[in-house]
C-alpha positions in Angstrom: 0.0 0.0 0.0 1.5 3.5 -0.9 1.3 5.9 1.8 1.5 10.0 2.1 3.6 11.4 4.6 0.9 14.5 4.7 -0.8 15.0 8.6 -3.9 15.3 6.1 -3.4 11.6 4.9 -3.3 10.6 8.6 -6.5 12.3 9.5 -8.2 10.7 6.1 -7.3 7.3 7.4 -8.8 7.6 11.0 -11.7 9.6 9.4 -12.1 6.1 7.1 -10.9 3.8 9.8 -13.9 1.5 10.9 -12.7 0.8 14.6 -12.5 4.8 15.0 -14.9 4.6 18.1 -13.0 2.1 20.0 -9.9 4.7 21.3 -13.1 6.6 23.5 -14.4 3.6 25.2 -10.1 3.5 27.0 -8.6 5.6 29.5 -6.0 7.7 28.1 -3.1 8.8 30.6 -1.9 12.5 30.4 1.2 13.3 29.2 3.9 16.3 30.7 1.5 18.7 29.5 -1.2 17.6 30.6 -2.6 16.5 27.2 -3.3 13.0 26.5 -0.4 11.2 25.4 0.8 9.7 22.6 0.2 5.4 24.4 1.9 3.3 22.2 3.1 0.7 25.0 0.1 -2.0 25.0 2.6 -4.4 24.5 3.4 -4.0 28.0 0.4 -2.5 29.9 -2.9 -2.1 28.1 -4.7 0.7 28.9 -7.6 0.7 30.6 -11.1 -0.1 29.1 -13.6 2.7 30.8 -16.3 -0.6 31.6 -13.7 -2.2 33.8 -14.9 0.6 36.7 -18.6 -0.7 36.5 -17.6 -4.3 36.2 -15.4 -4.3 39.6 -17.9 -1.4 41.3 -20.4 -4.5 40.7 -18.5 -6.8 42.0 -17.8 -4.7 45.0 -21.5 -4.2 45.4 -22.7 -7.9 45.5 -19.4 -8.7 48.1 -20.8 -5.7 50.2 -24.7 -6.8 50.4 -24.6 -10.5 49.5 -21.1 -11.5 51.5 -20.6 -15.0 51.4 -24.0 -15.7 49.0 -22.7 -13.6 46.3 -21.3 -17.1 45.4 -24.3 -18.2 44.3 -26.7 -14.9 44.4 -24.2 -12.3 42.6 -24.9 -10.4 39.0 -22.4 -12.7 37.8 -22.4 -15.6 40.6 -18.9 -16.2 41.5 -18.9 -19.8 41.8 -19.0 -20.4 38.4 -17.7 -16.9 37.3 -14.8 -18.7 35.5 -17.4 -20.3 33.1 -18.4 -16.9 31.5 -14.5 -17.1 29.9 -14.9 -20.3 28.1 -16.3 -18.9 24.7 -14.9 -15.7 24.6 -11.3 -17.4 25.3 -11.9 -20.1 22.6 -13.0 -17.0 19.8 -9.6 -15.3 21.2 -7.2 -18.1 20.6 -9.1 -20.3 18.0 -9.9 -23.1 20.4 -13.1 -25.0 21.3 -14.6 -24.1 24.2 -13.5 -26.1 27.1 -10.1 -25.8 25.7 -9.4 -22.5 27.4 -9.5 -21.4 31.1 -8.6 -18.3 33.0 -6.3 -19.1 35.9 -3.3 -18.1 37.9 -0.4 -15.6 36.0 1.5 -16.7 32.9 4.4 -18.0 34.5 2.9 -20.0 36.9 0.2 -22.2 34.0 3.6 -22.6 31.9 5.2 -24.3 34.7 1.6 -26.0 35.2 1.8 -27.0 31.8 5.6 -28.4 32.0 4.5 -30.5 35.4 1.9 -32.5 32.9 3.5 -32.2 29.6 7.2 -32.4 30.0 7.7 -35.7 30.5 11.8 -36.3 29.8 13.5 -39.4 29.7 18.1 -40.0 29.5 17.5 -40.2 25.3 14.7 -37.2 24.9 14.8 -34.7 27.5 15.7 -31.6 25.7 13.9 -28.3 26.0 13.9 -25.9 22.4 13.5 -21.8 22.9 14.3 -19.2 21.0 17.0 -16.8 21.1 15.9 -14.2 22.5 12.9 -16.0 24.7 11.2 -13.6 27.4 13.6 -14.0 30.6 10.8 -15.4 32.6 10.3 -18.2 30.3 14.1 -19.0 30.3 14.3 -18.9 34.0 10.7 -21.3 34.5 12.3 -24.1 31.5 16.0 -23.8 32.8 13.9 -24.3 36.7 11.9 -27.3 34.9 15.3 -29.0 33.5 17.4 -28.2 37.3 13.8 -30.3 39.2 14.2 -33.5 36.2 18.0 -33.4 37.4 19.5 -31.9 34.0 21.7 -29.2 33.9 20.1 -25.7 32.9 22.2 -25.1 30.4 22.7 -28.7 29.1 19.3 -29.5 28.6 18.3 -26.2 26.5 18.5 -26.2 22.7 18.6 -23.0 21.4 16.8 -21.3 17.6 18.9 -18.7 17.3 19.0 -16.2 14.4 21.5 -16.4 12.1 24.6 -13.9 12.4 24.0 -10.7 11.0 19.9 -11.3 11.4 17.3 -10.6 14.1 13.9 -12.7 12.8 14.1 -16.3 13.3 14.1 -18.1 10.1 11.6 -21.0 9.7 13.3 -23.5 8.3 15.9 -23.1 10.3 13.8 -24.1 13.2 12.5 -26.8 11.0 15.9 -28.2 10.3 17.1 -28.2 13.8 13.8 -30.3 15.0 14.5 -32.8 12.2 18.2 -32.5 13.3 17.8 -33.0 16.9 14.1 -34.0 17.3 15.5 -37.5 19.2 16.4 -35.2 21.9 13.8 -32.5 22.1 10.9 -33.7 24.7 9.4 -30.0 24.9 9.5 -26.9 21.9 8.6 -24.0 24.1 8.4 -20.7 21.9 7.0 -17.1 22.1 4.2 -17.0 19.3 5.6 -13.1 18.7 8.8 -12.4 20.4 8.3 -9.9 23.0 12.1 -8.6 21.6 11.3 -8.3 18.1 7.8 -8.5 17.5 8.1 -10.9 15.1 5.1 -13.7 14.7 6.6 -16.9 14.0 5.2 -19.6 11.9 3.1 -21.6 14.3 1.2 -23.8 11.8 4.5 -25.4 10.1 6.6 -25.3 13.3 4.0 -27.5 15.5 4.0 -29.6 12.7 8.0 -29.9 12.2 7.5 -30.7 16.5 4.8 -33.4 15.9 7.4 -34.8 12.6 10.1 -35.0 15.9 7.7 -36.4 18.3 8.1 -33.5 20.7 5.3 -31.8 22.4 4.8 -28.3 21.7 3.5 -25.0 24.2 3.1 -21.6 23.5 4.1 -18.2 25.4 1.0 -16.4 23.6 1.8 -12.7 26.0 2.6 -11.0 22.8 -0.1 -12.8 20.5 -3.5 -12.9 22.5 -5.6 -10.3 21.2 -3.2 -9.0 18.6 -2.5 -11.6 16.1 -5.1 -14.3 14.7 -4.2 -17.6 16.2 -5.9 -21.0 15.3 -4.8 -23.5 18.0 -6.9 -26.3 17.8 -6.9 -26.4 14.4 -3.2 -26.1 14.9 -2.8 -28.8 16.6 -0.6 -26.6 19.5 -0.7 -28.7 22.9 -0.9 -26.2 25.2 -0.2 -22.3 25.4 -0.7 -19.8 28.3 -0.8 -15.9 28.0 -1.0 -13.0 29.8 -4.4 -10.7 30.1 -2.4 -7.5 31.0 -1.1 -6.6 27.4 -3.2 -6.4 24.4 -6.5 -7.8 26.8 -6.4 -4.7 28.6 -7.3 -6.6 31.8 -4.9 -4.3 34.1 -1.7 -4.8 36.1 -0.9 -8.3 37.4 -4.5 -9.4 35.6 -5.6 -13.5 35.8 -3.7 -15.0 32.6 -5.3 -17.5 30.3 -4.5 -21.2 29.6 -5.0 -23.9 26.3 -4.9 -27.1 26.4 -5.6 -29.0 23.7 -9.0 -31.4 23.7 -6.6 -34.3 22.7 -5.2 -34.1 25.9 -8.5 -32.5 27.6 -10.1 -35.9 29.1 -6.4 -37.6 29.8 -5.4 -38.7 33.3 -1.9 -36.7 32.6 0.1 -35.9 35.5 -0.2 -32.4 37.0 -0.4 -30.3 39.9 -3.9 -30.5 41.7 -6.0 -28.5 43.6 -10.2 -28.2 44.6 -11.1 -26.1 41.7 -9.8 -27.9 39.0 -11.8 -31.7 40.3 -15.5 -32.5 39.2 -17.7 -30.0 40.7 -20.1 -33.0 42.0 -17.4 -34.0 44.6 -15.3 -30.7 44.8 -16.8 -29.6 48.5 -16.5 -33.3 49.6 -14.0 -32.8 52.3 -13.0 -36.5 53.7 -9.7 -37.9 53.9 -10.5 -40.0 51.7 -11.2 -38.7 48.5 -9.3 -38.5 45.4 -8.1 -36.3 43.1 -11.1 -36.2 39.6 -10.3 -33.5 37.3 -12.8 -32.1 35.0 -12.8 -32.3 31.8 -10.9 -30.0 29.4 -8.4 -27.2 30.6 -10.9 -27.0 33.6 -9.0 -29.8 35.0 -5.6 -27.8 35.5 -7.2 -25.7 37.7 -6.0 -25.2 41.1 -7.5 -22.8 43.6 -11.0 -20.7 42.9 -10.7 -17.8 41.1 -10.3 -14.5 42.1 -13.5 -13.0 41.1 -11.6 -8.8 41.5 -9.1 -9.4 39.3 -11.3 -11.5 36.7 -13.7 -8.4 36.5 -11.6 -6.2 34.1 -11.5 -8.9 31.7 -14.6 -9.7 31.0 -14.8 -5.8 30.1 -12.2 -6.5 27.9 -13.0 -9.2 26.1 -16.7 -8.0 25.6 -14.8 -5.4 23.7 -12.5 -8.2 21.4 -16.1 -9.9 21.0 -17.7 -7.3 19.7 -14.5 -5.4 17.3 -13.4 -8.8 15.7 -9.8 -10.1 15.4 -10.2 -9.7 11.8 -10.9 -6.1 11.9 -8.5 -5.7 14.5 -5.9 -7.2 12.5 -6.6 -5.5 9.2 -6.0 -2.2 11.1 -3.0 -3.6 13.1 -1.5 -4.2 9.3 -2.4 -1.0 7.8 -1.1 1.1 11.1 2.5 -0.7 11.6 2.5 -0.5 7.5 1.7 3.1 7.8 4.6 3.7 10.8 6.8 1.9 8.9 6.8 3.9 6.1 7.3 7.3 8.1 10.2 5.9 9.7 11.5 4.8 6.3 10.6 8.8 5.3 13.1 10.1 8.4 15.8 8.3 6.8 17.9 8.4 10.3 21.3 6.0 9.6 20.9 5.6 13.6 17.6 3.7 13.3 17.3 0.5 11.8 14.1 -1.6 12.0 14.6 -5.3 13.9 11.0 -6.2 13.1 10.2 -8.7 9.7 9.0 -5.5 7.0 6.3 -8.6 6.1 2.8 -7.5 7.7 1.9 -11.1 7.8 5.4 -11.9 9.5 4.8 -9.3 12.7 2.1 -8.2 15.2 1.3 -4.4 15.8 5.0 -3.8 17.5 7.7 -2.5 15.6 11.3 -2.6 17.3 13.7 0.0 16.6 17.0 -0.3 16.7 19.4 2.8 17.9 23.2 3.1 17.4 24.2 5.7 19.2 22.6 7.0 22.8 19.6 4.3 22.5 18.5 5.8 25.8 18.8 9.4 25.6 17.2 9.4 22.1 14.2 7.3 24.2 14.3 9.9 27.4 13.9 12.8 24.9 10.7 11.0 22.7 8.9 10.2 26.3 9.1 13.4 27.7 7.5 15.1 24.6 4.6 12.8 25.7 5.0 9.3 23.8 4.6 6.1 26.0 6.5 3.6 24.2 9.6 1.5 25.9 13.2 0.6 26.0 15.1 -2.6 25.9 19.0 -2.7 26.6 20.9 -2.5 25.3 19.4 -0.4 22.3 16.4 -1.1 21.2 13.0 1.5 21.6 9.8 -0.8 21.0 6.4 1.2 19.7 3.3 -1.0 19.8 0.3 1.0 17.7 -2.6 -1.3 19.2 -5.2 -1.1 16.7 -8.3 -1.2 19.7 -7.2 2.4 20.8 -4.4 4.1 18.8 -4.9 6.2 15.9 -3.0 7.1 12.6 -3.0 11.0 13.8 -1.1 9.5 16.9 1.3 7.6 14.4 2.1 10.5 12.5 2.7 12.5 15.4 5.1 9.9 16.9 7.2 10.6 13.8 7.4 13.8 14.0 8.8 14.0 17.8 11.0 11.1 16.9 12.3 12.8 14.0 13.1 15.8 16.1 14.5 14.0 18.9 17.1 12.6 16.5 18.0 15.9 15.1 
């Protein structure tokens, strides 16, 4: 698509831009001046949805008059508030329902996950990543191999780019799985790298994993709700992903889990606890009883879920349901296309772009690369107002989120970047 560098051509395209209510129905912060700023960090705190005030205030309400009966009495009975997720989770990742739950944080289902499905053995015990994975993921597989008795290190294998690149090439992870698939129990990748923002190539590399015999989990924090994803039809194992980023759910928000249905009704191994049993025996407290997980990602559940943190999603997700990932996704395109050619217009030899140019190949995050005074150039751009972020050693990330940013916004971006650089 050919672009205009105009601030006219900018207003035409929010002016033509279908989603162009969505950005009033989110909390803007200020910036210095007071004015709202220029958000363009969703990739590491979405902003908040102005229905997540009346969906806690609720909440709030029934605790205050109902107390203990709001379990059963409440708007939204609390019991079984969980169970409102399992559609509007399957839409999000492509799943069934009863494939998805909302539970815990993101760290804690992946190492959920790893108790069931990495099962490692002298000859296949072998964790993949990629280079670079999220740190928390590193630490929570290196943890994993340490508890089986391997050594961190030892037990990792590592997709890296090749030298003088920054995307991961898929056949390179291909070739490595047909390469070393003996060894590989568990392929554990970002779906977009939280470094890079590139989306990888989840349909061919789940099936290079199954060609190896491995099972394959997702880190979806960076893909939920801003890339199309098709798990089940996929064929992905599991996958577990933040709510705080693109969902908008707030700080620290309940994260969401996948399990595939293949593995859904199996008596895997895993970590138990009340809530995730058959609700016919779940308050049965003798000694005596055992352990009878539900059916479906239900069954990895462990303690009941924490109905004021839940709240904010389901705000969130009403919005998702009622946008579209397709629409979302056709603006994501068109906005990192449209940022990407008025960085290309600055023509700065300090910048250079780490992010696959390929629409299809990223999410809405572009990654810039700086090569002189990364962080001073980034001080200056965030206190003319633009929320964005800074990874060290040199790289400024810029996330346009399609629900709530605009072109206008883009284009101004630009223009204090372009100014900060001079």
């Amino acid at each position: 698509m050919t672009h205009s560098s105009d601030e006219a051509y900018a207003r035409r395209l929010d002016a033509e831009d279908p989603l162009a209510g969505y950005p009033d129905r989110f909390h803007i912060p200020a910036g210095p001046d007071g004015a709202p700023a220029i958000y363009l960090c969703g990739n590491s705190l979405g902003l908040m949805p102005r229905a997540a005030r009346d969906v806690v205030e609720q909440e709030l309400h029934d605790w205050e008059t109902l107390g203990v009966e709001g379990h059963f009495q409440a708007k939204t009975p609390w019991y079984s508030y969980h169970e409102q997720f399992r559609d509007s989770g399957a839409r999000l990742v492509g799943a069934k329902p009863g494939e998805v739950v909302m539970m815990n944080g993101l760290t804690v289902n992946l190492h959920l996950m790893m108790a069931s499905f990495y099962r490692p053995t002298p000859e296949r015990h072998k964790i993949l990543v990629e280079a670079p994975a999220f740190p928390s993921d590193s630490y929570a597989v290196q943890s994993q191999l340490v508890h089986h008795g391997y050594g961190a290190e030892e037990g990792l294998v590592v997709a890296r780019p090749r030298p003088g690149e920054d995307a991961l090439r898929t056949e390179d992870i291909e070739a490595l799985l047909a390469q070393r698939g003996a060894e590989i129990a568990l392929v554990l990748l970002g779906a977009v790298n939280f470094h890079t923002g590139q989306l990888l190539a989840i349909p061919r590399i789940t099936a290079a994993a199954k060609r190896a015999g491995a099972i394959i989990g997702l880190d979806l924090a960076h893909a939920a709700g801003n890339v199309p994803l098709a798990l089940h039809d996929w064929d992905v194992d599991f996958a577990a992903w933040c709510s705080y980023k693109y969902l908008n759910a707030g700080p620290g928000a309940v994260a969401g889990c996948f399990v595939h249905e293949a593995h859904g009704r199996s008596r895997l191994p895993r970590f138990a606890g009340w809530w995730g049993n058959d609700p016919a025996t779940r308050f049965r407290m003798h000694r005596e009883e055992r352990f009878a997980p539900r059916d479906g990602a239900d069954g990895w559940q462990l303690s009941n879920p924490p109905i004021l943190s839940l709240a904010p999603l389901a705000a969130s997700l009403a919005i998702f349901d009622e946008a579209g990932m397709p629409a979302l996704r056709a603006k994501s395109e068109k906005l990192t296309g449209y940022l990407e050619h008025l960085i290309d217009g600055i023509g700065s030899p300090r910048i250079a772009q780490i992010t696959p140019r390929k629409p299809a190949a990223r999410g809405c995050q572009l990654s810039l690369k700086v090569a002189d005074r990364g962080r001073g150039l980034y001080q200056r751009v965030r206190a003319a107002g633009v929320v964005c972020d800074f990874r060290e050693p040199d790289v400024i990330r810029v996330a346009p989120v399609p629900l709530y940013n605009t072109f206008h916004e883009v284009w101004r971006f630009t223009r204090i970047l372009a100014g900060a650089l001079a």
